[in-house]
C-alpha positions as CSV (number, residue, x, y, z in Angstrom):
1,X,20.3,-45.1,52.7
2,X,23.4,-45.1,50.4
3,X,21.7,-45.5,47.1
4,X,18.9,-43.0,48.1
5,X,21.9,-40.5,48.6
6,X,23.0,-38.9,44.8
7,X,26.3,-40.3,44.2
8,X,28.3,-37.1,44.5
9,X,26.9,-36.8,47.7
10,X,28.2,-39.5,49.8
11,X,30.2,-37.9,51.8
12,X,27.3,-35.8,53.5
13,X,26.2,-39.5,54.8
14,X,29.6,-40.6,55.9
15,X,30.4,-38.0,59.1
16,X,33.8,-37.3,59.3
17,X,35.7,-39.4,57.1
18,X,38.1,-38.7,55.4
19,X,36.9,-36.9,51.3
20,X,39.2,-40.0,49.4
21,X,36.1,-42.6,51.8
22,X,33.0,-41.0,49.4
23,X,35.1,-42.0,46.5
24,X,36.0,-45.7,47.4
25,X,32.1,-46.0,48.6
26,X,30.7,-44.9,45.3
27,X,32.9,-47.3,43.7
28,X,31.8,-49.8,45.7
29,X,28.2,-48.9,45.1
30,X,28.5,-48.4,41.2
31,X,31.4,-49.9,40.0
32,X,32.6,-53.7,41.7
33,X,29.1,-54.2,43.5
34,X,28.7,-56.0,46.6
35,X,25.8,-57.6,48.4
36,X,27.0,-56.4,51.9
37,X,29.4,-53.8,53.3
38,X,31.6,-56.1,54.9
39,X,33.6,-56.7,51.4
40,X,34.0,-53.1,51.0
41,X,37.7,-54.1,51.7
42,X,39.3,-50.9,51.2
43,X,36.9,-48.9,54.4
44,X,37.9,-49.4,58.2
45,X,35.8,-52.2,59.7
46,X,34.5,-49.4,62.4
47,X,32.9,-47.6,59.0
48,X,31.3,-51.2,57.5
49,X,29.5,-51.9,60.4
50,X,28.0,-48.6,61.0
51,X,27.1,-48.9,57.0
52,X,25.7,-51.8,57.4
53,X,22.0,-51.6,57.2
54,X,22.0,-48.5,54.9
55,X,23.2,-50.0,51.7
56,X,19.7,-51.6,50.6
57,X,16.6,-49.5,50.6
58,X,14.9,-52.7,50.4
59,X,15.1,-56.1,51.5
60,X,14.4,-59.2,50.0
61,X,11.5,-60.9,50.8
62,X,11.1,-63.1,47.7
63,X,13.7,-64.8,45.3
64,X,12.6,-67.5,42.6
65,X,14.9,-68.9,40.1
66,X,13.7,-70.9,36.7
67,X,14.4,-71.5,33.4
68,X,16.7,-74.3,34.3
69,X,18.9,-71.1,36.1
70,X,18.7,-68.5,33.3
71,X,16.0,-66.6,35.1
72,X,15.2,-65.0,38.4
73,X,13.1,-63.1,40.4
74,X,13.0,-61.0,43.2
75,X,10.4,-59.3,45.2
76,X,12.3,-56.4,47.2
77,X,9.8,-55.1,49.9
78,X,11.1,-51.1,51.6
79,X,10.6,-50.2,55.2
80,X,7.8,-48.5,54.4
81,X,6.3,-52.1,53.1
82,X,6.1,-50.9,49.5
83,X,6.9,-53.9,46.9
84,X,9.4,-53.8,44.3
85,X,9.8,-56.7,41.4
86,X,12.5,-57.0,39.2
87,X,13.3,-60.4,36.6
88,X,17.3,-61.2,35.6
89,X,17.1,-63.4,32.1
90,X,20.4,-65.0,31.0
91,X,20.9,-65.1,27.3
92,X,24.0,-66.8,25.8
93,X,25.1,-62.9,24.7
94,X,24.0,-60.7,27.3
95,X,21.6,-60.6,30.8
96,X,18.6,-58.3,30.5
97,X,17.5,-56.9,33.9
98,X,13.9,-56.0,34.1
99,X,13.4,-53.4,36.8
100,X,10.4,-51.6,38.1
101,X,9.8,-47.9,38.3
102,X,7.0,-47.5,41.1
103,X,5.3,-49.7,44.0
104,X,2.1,-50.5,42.1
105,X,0.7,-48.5,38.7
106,X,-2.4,-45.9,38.5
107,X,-2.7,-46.8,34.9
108,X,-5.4,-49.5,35.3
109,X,-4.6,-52.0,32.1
110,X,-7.4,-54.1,32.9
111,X,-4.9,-57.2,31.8
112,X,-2.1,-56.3,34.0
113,X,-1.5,-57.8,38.0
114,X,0.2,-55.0,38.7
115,X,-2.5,-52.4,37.6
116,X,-5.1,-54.6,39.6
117,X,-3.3,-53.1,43.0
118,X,-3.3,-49.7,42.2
119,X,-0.9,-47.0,42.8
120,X,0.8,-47.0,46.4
121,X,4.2,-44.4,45.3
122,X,6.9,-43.2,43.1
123,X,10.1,-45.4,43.5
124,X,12.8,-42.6,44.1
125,X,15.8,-42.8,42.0
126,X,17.8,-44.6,44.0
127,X,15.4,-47.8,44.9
128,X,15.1,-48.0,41.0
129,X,19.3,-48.1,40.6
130,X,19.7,-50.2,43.5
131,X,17.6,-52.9,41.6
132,X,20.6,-52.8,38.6
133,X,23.3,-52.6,42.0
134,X,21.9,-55.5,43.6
135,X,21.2,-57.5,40.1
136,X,25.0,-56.9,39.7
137,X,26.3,-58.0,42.9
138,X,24.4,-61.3,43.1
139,X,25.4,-62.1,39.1
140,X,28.8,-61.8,40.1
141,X,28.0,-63.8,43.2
142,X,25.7,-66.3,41.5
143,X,26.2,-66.3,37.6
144,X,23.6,-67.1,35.5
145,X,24.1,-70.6,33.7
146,X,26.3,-69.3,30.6
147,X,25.4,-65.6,30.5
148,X,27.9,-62.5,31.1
149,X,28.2,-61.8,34.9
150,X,26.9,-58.7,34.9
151,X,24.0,-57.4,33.9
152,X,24.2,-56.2,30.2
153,X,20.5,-54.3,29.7
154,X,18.2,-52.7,31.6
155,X,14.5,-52.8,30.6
156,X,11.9,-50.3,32.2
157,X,9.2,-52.7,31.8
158,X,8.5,-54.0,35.6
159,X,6.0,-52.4,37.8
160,X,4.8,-49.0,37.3
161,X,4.7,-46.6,35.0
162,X,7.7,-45.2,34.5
163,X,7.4,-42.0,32.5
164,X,4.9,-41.6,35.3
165,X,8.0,-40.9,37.8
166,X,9.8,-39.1,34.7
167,X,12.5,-37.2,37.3
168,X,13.3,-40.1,39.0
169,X,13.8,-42.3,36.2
170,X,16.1,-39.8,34.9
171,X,17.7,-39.3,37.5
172,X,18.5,-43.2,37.8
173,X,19.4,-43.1,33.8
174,X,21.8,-40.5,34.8
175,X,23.0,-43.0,37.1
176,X,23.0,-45.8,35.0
177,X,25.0,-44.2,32.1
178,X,27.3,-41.6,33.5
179,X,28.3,-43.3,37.2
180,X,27.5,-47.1,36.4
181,X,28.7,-46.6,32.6
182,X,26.6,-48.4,30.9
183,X,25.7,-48.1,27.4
184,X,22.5,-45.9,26.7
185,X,21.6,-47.7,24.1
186,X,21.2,-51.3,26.2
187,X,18.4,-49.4,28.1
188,X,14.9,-49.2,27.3
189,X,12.7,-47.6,28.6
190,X,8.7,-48.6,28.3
191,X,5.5,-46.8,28.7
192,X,1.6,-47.3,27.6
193,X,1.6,-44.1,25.7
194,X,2.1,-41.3,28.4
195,X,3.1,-38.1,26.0
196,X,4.2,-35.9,27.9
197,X,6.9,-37.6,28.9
198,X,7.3,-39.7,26.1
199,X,8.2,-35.6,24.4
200,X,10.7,-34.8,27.3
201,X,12.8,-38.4,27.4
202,X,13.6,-37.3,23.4
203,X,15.1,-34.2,24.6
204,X,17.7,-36.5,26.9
205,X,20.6,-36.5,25.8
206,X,21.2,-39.9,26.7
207,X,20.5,-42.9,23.5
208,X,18.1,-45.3,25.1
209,X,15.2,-47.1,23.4
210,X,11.8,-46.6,23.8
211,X,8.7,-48.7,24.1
212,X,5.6,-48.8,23.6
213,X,2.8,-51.1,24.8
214,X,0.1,-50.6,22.7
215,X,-1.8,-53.5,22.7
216,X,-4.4,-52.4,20.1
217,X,-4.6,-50.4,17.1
218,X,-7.6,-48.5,17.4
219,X,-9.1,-45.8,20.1
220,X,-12.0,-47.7,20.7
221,X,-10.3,-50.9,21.8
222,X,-7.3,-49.5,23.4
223,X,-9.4,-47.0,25.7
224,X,-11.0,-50.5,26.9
225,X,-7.6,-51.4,27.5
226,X,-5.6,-49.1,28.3
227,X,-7.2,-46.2,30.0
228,X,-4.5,-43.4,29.5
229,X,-5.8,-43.7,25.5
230,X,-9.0,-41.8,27.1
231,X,-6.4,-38.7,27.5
232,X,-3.6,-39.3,24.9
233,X,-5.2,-41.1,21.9
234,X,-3.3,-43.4,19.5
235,X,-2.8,-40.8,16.8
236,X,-1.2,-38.5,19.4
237,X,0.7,-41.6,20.9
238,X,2.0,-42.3,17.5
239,X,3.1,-38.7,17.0
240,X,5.2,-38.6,19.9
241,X,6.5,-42.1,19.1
242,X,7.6,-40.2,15.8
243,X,9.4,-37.3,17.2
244,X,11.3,-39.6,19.2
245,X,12.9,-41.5,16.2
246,X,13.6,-38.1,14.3
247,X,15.0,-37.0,17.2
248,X,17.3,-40.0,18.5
249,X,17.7,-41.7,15.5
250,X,16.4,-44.6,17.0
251,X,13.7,-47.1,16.2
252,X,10.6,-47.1,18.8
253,X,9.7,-50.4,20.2
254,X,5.7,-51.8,19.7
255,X,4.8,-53.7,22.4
256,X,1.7,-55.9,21.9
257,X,-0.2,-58.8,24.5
258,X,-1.7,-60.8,22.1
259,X,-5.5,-61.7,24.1
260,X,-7.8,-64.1,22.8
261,X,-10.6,-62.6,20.9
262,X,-9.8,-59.4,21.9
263,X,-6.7,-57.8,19.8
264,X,-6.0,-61.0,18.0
265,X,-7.7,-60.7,14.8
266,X,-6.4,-59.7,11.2
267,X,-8.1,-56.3,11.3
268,X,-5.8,-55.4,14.2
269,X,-3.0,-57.5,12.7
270,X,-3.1,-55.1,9.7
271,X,-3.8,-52.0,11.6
272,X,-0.7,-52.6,14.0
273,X,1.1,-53.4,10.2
274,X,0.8,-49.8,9.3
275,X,1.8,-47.9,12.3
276,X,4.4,-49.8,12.4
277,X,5.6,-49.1,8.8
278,X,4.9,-45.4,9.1
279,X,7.0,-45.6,12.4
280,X,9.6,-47.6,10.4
281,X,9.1,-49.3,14.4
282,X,9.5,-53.1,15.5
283,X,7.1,-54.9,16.9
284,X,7.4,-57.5,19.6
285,X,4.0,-59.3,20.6
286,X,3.7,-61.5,23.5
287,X,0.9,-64.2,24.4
288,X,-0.8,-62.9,27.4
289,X,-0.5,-64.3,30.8
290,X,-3.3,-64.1,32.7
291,X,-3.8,-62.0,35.7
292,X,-5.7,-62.2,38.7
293,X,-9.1,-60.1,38.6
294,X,-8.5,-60.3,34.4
295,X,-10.7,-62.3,32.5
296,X,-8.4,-62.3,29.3
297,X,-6.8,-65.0,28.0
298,X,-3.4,-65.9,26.2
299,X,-3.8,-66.4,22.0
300,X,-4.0,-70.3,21.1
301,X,-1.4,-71.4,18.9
302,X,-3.3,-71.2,15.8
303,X,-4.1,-68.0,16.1
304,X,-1.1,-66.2,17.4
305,X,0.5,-68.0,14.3
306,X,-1.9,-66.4,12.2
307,X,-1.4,-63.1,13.6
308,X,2.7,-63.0,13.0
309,X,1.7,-64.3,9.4
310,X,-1.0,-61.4,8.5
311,X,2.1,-59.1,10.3
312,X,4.7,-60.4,8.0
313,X,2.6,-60.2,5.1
314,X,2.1,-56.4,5.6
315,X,5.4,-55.9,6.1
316,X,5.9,-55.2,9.3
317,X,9.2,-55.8,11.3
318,X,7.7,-58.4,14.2
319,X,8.7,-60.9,16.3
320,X,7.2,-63.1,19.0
321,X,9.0,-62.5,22.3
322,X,10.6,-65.8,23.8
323,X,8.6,-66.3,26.9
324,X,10.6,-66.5,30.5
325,X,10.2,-67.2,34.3
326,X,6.6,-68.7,33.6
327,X,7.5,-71.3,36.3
328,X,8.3,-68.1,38.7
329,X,5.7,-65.9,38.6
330,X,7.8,-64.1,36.1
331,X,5.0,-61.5,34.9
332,X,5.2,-58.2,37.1
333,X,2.8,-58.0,39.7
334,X,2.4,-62.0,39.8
335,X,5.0,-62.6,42.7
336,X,3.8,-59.4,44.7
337,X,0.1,-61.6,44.2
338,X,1.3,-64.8,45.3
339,X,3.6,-63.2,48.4
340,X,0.2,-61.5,49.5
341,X,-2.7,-64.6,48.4
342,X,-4.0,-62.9,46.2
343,X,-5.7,-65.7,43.9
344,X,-4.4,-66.4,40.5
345,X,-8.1,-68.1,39.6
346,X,-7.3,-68.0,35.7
347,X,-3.6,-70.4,36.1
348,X,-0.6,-69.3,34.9
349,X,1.4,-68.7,32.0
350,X,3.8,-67.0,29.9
351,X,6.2,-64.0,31.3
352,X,5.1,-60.4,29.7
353,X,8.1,-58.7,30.7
């Protein structure tokens, strides 16, 4: 496969073309973006055919659009049948891409779809580039009802976790950056606290944001929740979230799934206030969409308003994230459910990506 082949590498793939073909390939692949070799102009016809069915490593099985055209979805599945999910938003100033990192997650959030399947395997580097490559190509193909035609960010926020696959993922931000030149700092990447690697992405040298889902502000709940807390607990979690702003410069991102009568009370409100202070960090809180095999449920308006009131009141820099592809399964892991009947008993409802 082409994008599973490092970019300087193409011509071991491409027999005994000519050096200059490598070159005009990886252009193709990481610059102008096509959805099939046969408008890889510039290469003999002989040489697109026999490329043919090695520019994917994946196919798609699924595509939903919604959001009156501003948002889509894709479920990509690989010959080996592993899934992959990524969501395109248009915005009127740029389009986010939200890619995923692994087939499945061994974290085990109990209020996640994707964690409910388990782990199946690390993505390698280049099924989690070929998600931006393919995004790209289809914009440019398809726009987005009045958004750039290419996709502007690139959030680490699908399926999987990615600091989990730490040399993959760097090896596709390496990608990203220095091949597909874009800018580091329109990449996030998100993780539910894993340290270790959390540590090693502030020694890149690359600017890219980091996130955080913490989803409660004490060890007690967020074990519950989150069961990496059992081996990195919040205060070390918060250390390494620290590091990484002294280091980068850069302001960590709190993420937070607001769940009714679970981390949606002032006490938690107020905790989540002052780690965020001390981080100098933002945080973005989004009402839960339910899962299947989850029994927790989305904030009601009442409270969630309450909630971004006690965190403005304590200072904190917070917003409530504008919810998308709710109509599309937009949530990861919800399209991978529906493509394989897996119940959604509790309905549907915002996107947490």
């Amino acid at each position: 496969m082409l994008y599973n082949t490092p970019p300087e590498e193409l011509g071991t793939v491409l027999g005994d073309q000519p050096r200059y073909r490598a070159d005009q390939v990886q252009r193709w692949l990481y610059e102008d973006y096509v959805l099939s070799t046969q408008e890889m102009t510039n290469l003999p016809g002989e040489l697109r055919d026999e490329l043919a069915d090695k520019l994917w490593p994946f196919e798609v099985e699924i595509m939903q659009e919604g959001d009156a055209g501003r948002t889509r979805k894709w479920l990509f599945r690989t010959p080996d049948h592993s899934s992959i999910e990524s969501v395109l938003m248009g915005y009127d100033d740029r389009t986010t891409l939200c890619i995923s990192s692994q087939a499945g997650c061994a974290m085990g959030c109990t209020f996640c779809a994707t964690g409910q399947f388990g782990f199946e395997r690390h993505l390698t580097a280049g099924e989690i580039v070929a998600q931006v490559a393919y995004a790209n190509a289809h914009v440019r193909a398809n726009p987005l009802r009045g958004s750039p035609e290419r996709v502007t960010n690139v959030v680490f926020m699908g399926m999987g976790e990615p600091l989990a696959n730490y040399p993959r993922v760097v090896e596709s931000l390496r990608r990203m950056i220095d091949v597909m030149d874009m800018a580091a700092r329109s990449v996030t990447v998100s993780t539910v606290g894993a340290v270790p690697g959390m540590r090693r992405l502030a020694q890149t040298p690359w600017q890219v944001g980091l996130a955080v889902s913490l989803h409660a502000a004490d060890d007690e709940l967020r074990s519950s929740l989150v069961p990496l807390n059992n081996r990195y607990p919040l205060e070390e979690v918060v250390d390494a979230c620290r590091e990484y702003f002294d280091r980068k410069g850069r302001r960590v991102t709190i993420e937070w799934a607001l769940m009714s009568g679970t981390n949606d009370s002032a006490d938690q409100a107020r905790k989540l206030a002052a780690i965020a202070n001390d981080l100098r960090a933002h945080v973005n809180v989004i009402n839960l969409n339910p899962t299947p095999l989850s029994m927790e449920q989305p904030a009601d308006r009442e409270t969630l308003d309450r909630f971004m009131s006690t965190l403005e009141d304590e200072g904190a820099n917070a917003t409530l994230r504008a919810t998308r592809g709710q109509d599309i399964d937009g949530a990861c892991g919800q399209l991978r459910s529906r493509a394989e009947e897996v119940p959604i008993e509790l309905g549907s409802g915002p996107v947490n990506t």
